[in-house]
C-alpha positions in Angstrom: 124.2 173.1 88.2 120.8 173.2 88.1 120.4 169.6 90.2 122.7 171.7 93.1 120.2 174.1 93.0 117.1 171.4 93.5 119.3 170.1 96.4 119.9 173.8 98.4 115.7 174.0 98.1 115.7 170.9 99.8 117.4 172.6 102.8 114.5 174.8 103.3 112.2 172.3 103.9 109.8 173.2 106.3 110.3 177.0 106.5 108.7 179.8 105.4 110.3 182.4 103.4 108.5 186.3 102.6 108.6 186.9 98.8 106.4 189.7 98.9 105.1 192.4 101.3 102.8 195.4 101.0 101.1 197.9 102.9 98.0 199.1 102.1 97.7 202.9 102.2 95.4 204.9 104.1 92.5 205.5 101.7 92.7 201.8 100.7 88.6 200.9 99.5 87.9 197.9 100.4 89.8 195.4 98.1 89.7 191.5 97.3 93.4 190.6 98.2 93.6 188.4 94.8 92.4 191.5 92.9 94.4 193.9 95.0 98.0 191.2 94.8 97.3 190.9 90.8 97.5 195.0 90.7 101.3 194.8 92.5 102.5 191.3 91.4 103.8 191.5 87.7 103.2 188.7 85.6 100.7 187.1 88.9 97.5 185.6 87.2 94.3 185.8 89.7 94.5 181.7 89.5 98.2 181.8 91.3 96.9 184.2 93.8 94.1 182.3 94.6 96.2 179.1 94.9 98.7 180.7 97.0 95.8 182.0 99.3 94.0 178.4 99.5 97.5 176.9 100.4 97.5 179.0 103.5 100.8 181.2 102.2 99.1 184.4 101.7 99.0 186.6 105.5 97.1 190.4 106.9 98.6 191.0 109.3 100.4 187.8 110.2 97.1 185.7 109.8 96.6 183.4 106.8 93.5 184.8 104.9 91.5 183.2 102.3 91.2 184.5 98.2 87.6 186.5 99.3 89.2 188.8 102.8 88.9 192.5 101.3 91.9 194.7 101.9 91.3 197.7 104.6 93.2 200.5 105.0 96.8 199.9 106.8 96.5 196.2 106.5 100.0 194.4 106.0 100.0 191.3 103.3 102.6 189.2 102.6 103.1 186.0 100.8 105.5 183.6 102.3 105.9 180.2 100.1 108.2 177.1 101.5 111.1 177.6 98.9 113.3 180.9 99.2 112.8 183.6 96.9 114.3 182.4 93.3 115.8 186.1 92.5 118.4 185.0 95.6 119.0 181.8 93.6 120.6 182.6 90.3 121.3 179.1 87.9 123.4 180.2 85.3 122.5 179.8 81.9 124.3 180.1 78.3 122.5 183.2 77.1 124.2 185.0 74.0 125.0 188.2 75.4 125.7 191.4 72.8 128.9 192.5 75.0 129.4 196.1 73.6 132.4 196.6 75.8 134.7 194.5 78.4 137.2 194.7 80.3 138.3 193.3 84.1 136.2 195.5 86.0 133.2 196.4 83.9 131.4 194.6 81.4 128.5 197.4 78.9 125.6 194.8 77.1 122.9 195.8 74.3 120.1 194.0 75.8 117.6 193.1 73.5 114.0 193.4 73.7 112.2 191.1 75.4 114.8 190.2 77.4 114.1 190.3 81.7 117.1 192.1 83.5 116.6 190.7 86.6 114.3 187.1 87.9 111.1 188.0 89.7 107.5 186.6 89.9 106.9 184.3 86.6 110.4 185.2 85.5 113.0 183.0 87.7 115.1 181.4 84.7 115.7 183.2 81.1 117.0 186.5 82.4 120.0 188.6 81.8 121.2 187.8 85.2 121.0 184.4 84.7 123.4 185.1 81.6 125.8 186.8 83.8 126.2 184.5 86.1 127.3 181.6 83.3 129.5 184.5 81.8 131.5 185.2 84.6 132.6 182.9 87.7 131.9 185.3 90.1 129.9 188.6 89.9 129.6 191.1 92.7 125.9 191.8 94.2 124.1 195.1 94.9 121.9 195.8 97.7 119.0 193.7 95.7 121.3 190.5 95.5 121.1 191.2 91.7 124.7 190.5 90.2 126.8 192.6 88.5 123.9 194.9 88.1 124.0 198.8 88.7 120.9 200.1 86.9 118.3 198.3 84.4 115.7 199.0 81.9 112.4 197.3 81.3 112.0 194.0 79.8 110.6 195.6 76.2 113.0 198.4 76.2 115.6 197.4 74.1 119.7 199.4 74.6 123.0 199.8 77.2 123.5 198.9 80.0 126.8 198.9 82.5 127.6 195.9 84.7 130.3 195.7 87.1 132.8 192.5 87.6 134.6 193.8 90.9 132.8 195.3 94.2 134.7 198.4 93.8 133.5 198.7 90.8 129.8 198.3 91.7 130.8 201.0 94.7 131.9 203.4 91.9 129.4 202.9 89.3 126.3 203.2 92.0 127.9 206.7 93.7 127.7 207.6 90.0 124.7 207.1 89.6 123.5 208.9 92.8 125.3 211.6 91.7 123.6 211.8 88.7 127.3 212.0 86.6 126.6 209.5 84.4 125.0 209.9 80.1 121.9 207.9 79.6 120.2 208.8 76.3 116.9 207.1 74.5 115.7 207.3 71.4 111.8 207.6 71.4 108.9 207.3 69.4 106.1 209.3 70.8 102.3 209.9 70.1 101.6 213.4 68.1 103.5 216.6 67.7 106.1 217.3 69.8 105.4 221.6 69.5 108.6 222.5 71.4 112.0 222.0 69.2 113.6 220.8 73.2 112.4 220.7 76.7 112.5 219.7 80.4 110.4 217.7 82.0 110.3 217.6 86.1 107.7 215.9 88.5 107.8 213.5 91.5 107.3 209.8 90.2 105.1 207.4 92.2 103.2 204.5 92.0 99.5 205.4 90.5 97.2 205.5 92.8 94.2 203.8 90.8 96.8 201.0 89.0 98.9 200.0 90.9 101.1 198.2 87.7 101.7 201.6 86.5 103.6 204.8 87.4 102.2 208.5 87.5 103.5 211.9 87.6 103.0 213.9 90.9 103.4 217.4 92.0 103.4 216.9 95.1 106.3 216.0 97.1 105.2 212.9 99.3 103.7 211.3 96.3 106.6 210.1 94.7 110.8 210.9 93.7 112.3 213.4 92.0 112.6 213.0 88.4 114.0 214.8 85.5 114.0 214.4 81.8 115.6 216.5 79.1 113.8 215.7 75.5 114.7 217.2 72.2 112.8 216.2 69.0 115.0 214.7 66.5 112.3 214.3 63.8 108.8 215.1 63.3 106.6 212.4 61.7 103.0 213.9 61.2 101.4 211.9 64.4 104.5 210.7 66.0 107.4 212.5 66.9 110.7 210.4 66.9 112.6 212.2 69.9 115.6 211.9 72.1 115.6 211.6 76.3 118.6 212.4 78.5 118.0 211.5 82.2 118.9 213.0 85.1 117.4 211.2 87.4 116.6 207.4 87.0 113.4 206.3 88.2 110.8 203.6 87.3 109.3 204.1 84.2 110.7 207.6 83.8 110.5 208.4 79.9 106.9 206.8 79.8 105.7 208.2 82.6 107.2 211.8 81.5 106.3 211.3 77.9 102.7 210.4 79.0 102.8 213.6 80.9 103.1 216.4 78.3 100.6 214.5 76.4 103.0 212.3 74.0 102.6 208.5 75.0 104.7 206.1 73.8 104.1 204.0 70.2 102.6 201.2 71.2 103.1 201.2 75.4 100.8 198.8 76.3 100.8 199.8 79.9 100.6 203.4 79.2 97.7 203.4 76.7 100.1 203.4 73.8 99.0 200.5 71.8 95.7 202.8 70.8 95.2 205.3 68.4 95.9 208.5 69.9 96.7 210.5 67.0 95.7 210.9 63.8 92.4 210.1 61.3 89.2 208.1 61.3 90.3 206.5 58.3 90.2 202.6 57.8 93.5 202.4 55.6 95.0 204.4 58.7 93.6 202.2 60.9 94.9 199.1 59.2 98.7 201.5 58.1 98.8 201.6 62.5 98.0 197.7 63.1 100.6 196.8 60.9 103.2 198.8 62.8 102.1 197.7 66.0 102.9 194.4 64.4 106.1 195.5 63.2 106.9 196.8 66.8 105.4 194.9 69.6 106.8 196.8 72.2 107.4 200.1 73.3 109.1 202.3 71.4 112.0 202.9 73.3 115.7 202.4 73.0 118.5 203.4 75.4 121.1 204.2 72.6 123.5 205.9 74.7 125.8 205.3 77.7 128.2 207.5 79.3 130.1 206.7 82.8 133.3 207.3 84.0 135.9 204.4 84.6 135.5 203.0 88.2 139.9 202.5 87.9 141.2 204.5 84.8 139.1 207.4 86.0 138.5 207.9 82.2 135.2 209.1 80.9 133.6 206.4 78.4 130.8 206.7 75.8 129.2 204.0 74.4 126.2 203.8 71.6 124.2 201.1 69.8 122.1 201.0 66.7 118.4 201.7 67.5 117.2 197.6 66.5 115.5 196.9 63.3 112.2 196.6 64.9 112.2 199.9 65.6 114.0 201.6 62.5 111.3 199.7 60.4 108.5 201.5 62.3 109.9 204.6 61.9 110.8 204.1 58.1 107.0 202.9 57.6 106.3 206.5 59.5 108.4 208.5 57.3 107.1 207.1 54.2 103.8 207.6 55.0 104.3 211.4 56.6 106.1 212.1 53.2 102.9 210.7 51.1 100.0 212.5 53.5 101.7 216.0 54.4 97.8 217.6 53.6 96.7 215.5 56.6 98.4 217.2 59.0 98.4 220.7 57.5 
């Protein structure tokens, strides 16, 4: 399979195909483009950039600039490379897939973390898309040419999610989740004490204006989407909080984002700030008791543990739920041990 793919790039031989394009906003500072691409361009490394730009595949306004041309205000870039984009190219691969629930028109996987949803920039093999596509003979694509695939979390968030087999199923399952009728739930472990027992969090979510790899919370309208989060605190842990998040709304990064927000990062959300000490003592044992469960957990802690949706053909109403994984529970255990042994700390 893979040789067939090797042959279809031959095709493109010659032509020149857009894998990325960006417009810089209106108070755009003056920029290096291979700093300015390495903010937008996950997993891009400044060498890549640079490479891409000396190879005459990186354009401003459909000129071919060099690694050094600073970015102005307005200016158009986009990267164009010889071979199509790989996301439109999907080689199946024999990926053990935790299939929750299946049937002939949707198919519910626990993806584990660590695992890419979807191929991308560094990421073109190894993903769960590419396990789909060995899974099944055919799969239907969404408006991304992503198959099977009607929502997705982040590569180190670990939990459900729904995939459909048919393209009325894919029709069905996206109207859902327009309409905002479907049950996402995730279990969270959060910087500090959550005060409120439950609450709501609402804001516009955009891309941050500073870095551009993250997310932020806006009030304003223009900034960003609507988003809302319903938490409720599900167990208090001296300077963590473990907590549960229903969405309403489904946006990039919403839980951090929201989390980050109200004050409550993360544990260990290395984009976010996370992976610091934001709560607790000056101590060197404490130190060393948080190093060891970053260690444990490597990742953000942050598990969709629940998925509700309703039947694209049966019309029934189905709940699923997984285990939070064992990297996670064993953070939390190593919290609750030593919340139990320093209660005077936090009193």
């Amino acid at each position: 399979m893979q040789d067939e793919q090797v042959e279809m790039l031959d095709d493109f031989e010659g032509e020149l195909f857009e894998h990325y394009r960006f417009e810089a906003g209106k108070g755009q500072a003056p920029l290096r483009i291979d700093k300015f691409l390495m903010n937008l361009i996950e997993n891009a490394t400044r060498n890549k950039i640079q490479q891409a730009a000396n190879n005459g595949n990186i354009y401003v306004n459909d000129v071919p600039v060099k690694s050094n041309y600073k970015v102005k205000s307005m200016d158009v870039i986009r990267v164009l490379m010889k071979q199509p984009p790989f996301e439109n190219i999907i080689i199946p691969e024999d990926i053990p897939l935790d299939i929750i629930y299946e049937d002939n028109d949707v198919l519910v996987v626990n993806k584990p973390a660590g695992l890419v949803v979807h191929p991308g920039h560094g990421n073109y093999t190894g993903t769960l898309v590419n396990a789909l596509a060995y899974h099944f003979e055919s799969m239907p694509l969404n408006s991304s040419e992503r198959p099977g695939l009607v929502h997705r979390i982040d590569k180190d968030t670990s939990g459900l999610l729904v995939c459909a087999k048919t393209e009325w199923a894919m029709a069905e399952l996206q109207r859902q989740f327009a309409e905002k009728t479907t049950e996402r739930e995730y279990i969270a472990l959060v910087w500090g004490n959550v005060v409120e027992d439950e609450g709501t969090i609402e804001s516009y979510i955009g891309r941050h204006v500073k870095d551009r790899m993250q997310m932020a919370a806006f009030d304003e309208e223009e900034k960003g989407k609507w988003a809302v989060t319903h938490y409720k605190v599900i167990e208090r842990l001296g300077y963590v909080t473990l907590v549960s998040c229903r969405l309403e709304t489904g946006r990039t990064h919403q839980i951090r984002v929201h989390m980050k927000y109200i004050g409550h990062t993360l544990f260990n959300d290395e984009r976010y700030g996370g992976n610091m000490i934001l709560k607790g003592t000056t101590f060197t044992k404490y130190k060393q008791f948080v190093d060891n469960c970053f260690s444990i957990l490597p990742r953000q802690a942050l598990h969709a543990r629940t998925l509700g949706f309703e039947h694209p053909i049966t019309k029934e109403f189905l709940r699923f739920s997984c285990e939070v994984p064992q990297d996670m529970q064993m953070c939390i255990e190593k919290w609750r041990v030593y919340a139990s042994t320093s209660r005077a700390e936090f009193e």
